[in-house]
One Martini backbone bead per residue (centre of mass of N, CA, C, O) as a GRO file, in nm:
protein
   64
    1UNK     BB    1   1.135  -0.193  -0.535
    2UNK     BB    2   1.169  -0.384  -0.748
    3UNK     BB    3   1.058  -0.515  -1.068
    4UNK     BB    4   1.142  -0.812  -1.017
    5UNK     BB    5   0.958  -0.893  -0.818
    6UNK     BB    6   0.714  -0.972  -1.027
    7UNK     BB    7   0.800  -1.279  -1.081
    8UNK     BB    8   0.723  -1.372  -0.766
    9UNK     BB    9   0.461  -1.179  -0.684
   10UNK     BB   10   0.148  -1.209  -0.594
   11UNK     BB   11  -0.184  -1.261  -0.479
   12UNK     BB   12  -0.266  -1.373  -0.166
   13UNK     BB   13  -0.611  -1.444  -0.251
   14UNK     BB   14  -0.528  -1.588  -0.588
   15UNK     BB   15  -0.255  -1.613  -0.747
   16UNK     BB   16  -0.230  -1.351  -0.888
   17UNK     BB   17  -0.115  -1.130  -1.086
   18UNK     BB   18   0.064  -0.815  -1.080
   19UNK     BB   19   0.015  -0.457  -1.119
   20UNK     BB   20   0.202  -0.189  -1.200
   21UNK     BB   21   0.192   0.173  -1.041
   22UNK     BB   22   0.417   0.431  -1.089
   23UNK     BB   23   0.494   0.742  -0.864
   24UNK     BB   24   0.810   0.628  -0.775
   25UNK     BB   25   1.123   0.676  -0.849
   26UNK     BB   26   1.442   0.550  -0.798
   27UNK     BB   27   1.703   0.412  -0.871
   28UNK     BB   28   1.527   0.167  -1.014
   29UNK     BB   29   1.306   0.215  -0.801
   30UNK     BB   30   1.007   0.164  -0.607
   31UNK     BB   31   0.896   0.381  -0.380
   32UNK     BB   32   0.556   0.453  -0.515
   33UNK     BB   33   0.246   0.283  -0.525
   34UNK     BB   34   0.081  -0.009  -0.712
   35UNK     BB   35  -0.063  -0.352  -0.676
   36UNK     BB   36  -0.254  -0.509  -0.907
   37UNK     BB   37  -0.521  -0.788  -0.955
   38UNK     BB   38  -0.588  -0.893  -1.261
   39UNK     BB   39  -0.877  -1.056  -1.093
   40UNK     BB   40  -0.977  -0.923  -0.827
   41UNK     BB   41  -0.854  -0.565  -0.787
   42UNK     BB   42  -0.687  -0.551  -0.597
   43UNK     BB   43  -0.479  -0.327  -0.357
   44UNK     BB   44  -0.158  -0.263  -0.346
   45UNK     BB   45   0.104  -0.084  -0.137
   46UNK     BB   46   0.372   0.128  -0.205
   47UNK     BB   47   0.615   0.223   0.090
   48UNK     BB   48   0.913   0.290   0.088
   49UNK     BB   49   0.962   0.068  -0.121
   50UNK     BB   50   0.713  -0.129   0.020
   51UNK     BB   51   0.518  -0.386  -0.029
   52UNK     BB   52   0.174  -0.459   0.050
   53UNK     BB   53   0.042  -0.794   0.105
   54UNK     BB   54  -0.208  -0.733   0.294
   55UNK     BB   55  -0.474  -0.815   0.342
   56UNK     BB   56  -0.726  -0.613   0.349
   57UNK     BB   57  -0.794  -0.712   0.692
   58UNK     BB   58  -0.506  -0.617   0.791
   59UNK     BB   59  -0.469  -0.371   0.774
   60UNK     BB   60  -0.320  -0.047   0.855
   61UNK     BB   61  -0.461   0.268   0.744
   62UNK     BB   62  -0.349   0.445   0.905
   63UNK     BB   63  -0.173   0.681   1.043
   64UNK     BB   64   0.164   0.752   1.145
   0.00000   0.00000   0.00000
């Protein structure tokens, strides 16, 4: 994921900011980290450059 997305995505959950916790970056982009709601402080993952915007009750915790 680019860090330029965070200017267009928000917390599905209020429509808040999310703040960026980067643990992988390659060329630019943001291979594995956090998206947290600088409001409700929910936490969405990034996996392999993609984050995971669904709402916590949606999501598959499982491993792959």
């Amino acid at each position: 994921m680019k860090e330029s997305l965070l200017d267009i995505v928000c917390c599905p959950l209020d429509k808040e900011e999310l703040e960026l916790d980067v643990d992988d970056r390659e060329d630019g982009e943001v291979l594995s980290g956090t998206l947290t709601c600088s409001e409700c402080g929910e936490r969405y993952p990034i996996e392999d450059g993609i984050p995971n915007l669904l709402p916590p009750d949606m999501r598959d915790e499982s491993p792959a």
